[in-house]
C-alpha positions as CSV (number, residue, x, y, z in Angstrom):
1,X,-33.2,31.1,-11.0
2,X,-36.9,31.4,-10.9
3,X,-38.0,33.6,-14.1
4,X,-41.4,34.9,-13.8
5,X,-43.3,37.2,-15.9
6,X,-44.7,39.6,-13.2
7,X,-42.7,39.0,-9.9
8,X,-45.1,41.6,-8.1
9,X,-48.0,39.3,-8.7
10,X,-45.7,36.1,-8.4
11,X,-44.6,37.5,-5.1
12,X,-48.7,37.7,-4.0
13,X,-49.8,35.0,-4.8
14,X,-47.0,33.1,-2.4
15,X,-47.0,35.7,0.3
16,X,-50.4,33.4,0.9
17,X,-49.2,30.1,1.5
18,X,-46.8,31.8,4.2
19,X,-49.7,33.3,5.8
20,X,-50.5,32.8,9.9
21,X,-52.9,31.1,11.4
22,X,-56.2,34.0,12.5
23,X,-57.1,31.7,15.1
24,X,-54.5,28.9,16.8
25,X,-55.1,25.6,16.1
26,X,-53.4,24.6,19.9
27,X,-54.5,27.1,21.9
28,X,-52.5,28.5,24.5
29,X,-53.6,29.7,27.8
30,X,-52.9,33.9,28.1
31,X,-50.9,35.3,31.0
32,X,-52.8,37.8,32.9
33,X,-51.3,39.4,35.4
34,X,-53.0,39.4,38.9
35,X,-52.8,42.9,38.9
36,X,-54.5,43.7,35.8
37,X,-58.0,44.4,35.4
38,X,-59.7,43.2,32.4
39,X,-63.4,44.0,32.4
40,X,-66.5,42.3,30.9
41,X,-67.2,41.6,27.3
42,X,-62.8,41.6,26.4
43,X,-61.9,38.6,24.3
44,X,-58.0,37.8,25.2
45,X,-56.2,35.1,22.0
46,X,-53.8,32.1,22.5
47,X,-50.8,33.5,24.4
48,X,-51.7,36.9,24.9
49,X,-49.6,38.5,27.8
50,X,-51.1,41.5,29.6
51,X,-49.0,43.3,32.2
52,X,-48.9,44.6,35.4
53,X,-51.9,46.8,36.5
54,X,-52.8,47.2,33.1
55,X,-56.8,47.8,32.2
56,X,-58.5,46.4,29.7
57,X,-62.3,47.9,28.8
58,X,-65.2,46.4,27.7
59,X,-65.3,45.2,24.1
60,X,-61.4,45.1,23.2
61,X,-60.4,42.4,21.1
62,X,-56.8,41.2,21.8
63,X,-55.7,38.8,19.6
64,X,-53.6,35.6,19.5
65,X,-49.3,36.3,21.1
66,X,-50.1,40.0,22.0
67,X,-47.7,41.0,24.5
68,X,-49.0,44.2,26.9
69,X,-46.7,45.8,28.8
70,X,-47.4,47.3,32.4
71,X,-49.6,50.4,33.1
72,X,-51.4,50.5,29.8
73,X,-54.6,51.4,28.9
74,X,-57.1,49.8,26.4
75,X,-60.3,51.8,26.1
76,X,-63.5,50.4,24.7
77,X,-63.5,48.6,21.3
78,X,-59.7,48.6,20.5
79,X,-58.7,45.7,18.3
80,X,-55.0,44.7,18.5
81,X,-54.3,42.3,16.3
82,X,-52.1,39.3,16.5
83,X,-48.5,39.3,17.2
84,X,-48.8,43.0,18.2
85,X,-46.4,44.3,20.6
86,X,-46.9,47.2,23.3
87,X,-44.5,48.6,25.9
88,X,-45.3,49.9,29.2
89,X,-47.2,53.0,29.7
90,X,-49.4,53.1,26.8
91,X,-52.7,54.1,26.6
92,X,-55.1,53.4,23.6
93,X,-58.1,55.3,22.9
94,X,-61.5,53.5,21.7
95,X,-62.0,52.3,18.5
96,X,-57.9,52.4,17.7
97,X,-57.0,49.4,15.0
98,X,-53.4,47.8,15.7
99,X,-51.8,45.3,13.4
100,X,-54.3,45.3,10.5
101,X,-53.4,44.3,7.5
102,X,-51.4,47.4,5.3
103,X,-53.3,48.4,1.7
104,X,-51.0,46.3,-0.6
105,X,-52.1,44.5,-3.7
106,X,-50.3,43.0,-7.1
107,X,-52.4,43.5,-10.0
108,X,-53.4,41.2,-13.1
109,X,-53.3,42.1,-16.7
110,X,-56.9,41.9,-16.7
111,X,-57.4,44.4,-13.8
112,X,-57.5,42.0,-11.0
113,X,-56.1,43.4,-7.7
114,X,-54.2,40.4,-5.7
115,X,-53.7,40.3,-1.9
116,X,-50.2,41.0,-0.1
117,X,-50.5,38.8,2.7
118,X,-48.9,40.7,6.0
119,X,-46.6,38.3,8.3
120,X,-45.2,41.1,10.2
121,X,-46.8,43.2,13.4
122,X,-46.9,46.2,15.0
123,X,-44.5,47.5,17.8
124,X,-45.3,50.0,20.4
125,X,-42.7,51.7,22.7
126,X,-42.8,52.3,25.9
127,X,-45.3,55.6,26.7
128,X,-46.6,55.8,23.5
129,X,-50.5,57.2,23.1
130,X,-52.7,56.0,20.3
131,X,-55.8,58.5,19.4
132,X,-59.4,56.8,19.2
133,X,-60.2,55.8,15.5
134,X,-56.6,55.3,14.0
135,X,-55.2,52.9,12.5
136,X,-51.8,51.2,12.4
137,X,-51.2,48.5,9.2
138,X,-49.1,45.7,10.5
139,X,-45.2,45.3,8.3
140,X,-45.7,42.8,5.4
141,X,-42.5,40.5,7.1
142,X,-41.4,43.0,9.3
143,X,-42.5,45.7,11.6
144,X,-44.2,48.8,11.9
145,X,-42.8,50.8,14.9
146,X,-44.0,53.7,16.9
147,X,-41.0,54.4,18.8
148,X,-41.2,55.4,22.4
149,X,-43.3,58.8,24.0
150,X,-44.6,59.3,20.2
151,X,-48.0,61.0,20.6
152,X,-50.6,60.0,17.9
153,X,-54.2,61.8,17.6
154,X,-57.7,60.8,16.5
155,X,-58.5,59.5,12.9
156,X,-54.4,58.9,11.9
157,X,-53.8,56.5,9.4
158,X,-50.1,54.6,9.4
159,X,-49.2,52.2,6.7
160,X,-47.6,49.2,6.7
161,X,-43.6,49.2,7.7
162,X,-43.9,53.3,8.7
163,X,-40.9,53.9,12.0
164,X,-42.6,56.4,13.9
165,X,-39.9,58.4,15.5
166,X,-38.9,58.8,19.4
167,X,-41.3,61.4,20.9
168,X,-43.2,62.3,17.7
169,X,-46.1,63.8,17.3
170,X,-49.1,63.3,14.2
171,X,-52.3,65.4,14.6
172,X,-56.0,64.5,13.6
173,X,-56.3,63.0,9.8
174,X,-52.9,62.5,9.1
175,X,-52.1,60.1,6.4
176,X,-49.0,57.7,5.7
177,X,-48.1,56.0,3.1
178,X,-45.9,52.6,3.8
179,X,-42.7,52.5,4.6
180,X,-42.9,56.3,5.6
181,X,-39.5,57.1,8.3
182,X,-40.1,59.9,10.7
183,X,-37.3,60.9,12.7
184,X,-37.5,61.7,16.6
185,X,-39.7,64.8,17.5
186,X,-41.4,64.8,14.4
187,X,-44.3,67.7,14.4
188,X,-46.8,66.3,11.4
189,X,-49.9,69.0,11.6
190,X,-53.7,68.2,10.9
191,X,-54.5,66.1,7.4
192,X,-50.5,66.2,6.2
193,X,-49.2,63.3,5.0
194,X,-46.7,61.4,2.9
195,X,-45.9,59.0,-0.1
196,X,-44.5,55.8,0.4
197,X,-40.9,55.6,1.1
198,X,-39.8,58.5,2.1
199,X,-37.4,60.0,5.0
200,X,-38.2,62.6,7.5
201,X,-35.4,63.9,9.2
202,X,-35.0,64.7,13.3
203,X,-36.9,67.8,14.7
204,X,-38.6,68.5,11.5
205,X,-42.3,70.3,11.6
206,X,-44.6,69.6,8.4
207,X,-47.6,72.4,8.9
208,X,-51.6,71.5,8.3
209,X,-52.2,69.9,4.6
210,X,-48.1,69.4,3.9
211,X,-47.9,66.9,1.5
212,X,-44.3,64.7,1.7
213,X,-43.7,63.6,-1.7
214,X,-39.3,63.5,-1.2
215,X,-36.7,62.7,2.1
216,X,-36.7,66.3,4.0
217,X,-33.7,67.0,6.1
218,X,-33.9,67.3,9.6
219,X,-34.1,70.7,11.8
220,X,-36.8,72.8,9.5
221,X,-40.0,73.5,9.4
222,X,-41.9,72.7,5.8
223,X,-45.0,73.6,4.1
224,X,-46.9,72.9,1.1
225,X,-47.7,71.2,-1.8
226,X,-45.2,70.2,-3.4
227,X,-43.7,70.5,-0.4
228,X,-41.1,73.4,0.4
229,X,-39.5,75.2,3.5
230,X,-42.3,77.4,4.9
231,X,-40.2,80.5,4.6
232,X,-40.6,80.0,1.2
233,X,-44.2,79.0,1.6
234,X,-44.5,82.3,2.9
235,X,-43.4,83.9,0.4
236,X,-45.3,81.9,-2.4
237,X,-48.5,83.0,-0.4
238,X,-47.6,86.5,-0.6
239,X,-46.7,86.7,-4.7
240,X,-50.4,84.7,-5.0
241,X,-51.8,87.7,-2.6
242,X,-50.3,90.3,-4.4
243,X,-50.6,88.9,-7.9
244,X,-54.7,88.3,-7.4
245,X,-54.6,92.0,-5.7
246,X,-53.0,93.5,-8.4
247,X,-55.2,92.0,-11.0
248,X,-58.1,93.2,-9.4
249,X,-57.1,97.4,-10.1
């Protein structure tokens, strides 16, 4: 046994020394297909593989073993990080961040805030769309997935080991926490978001500012903070209406 006082930290500090190269010592050539177009001013890493009439805009950055499937679009300025994988299909709006490293730091006694190194990557399904300005954290060891005809909008964050569920959809400013689980045809409106580990069932629909702090089951539609079925949101908003009104006579 290895008997430390603060595993978190203890965990941290080694997460370092199992850190990945940024840049390959032995570069490898990328595979580009014929097809593709990849215009000026695109930097493509060390065994990056871009598919099949696939375009690439000025100013993407695509780092070291991405794999791009066939059909995709990069716009200007999208930075896809190492190891990232993306299916077929996908299109990427400008500015978009993939595989960054997720928000995770151990902490001293003394107030110090120590680096989680992130080994993992990101994942990308097949038909998948990626609003301009968000940003996906990469998994600490393992993934963080966007499962396959998700739908993502402008200014989303997505922490590190989130699953993104099949055809799901996240609208402007939402906000989650790692190791979120959405179901498939997830509705998440404008600015909601959710702590970290937490479950979100199939075919659920979290209205505009929701706020996720438990596992919801699948099938509803929830409101709220705390969060709470939006029939009974409903009704919440009505006793504050009539209680204010009331006060008023």
């Amino acid at each position: 046994a290895v008997v430390v006082e603060n595993p978190h930290l203890a965990f941290a500090i080694l997460s370092e020394y199992f850190a990945k190269e940024l840049l390959a010592s032995q570069p490898q050539p990328a595979q580009i297909s014929p097809s593709a177009k990849i215009m000026p001013n695109v930097y493509v890493g060390s065994g990056a593989v871009i598919g099949d009439n696939t375009l690439v805009m000025a100013g993407a950055y695509v780092g070291d073993n991405v794999k791009i499937g066939a059909n995709c679009v990069i716009h200007p300025n999208v930075v896809i990080y190492n190891d990232t994988v993306i299916g077929n299909g996908c299109r990427i709006n400008a500015n978009a961040v993939i595989g960054s490293d997720g928000f995770g730091y151990a902490h001293t006694k003394t107030g110090e805030h120590v680096k989680i190194y992130h080994n993992g990557n990101v994942v990308l399904e097949d038909f998948v769309e990626i609003g301009a300005c968000t940003t996906i954290d990469r998994g600490v060891f393992e993934s963080t997935v966007v499962k396959a005809y998700a739908k993502i909008d402008n200014l989303v964050q997505i922490g590190h080991n989130c699953e993104i569920g099949y055809g799901s959809i996240l609208v402007s400013q939402v906000g989650l926490a790692g190791s979120t689980k959405l179901g498939r045809n997830v509705v998440m409106g404008g600015q909601s978001g959710s702590g970290g580990h937490v479950s979100v069932g199939d075919f659920v629909q979290i209205a505009a500012r929701g706020g996720i702090s438990k596992d919801l089951a699948g099938g509803k539609n929830y409101a709220g903070q705390p969060i709470m079925e939006l029939s009974e949101w409903f009704k919440l908003q009505a006793k504050i209406v009539r209680f204010f009104r009331d006060k008023k006579r």
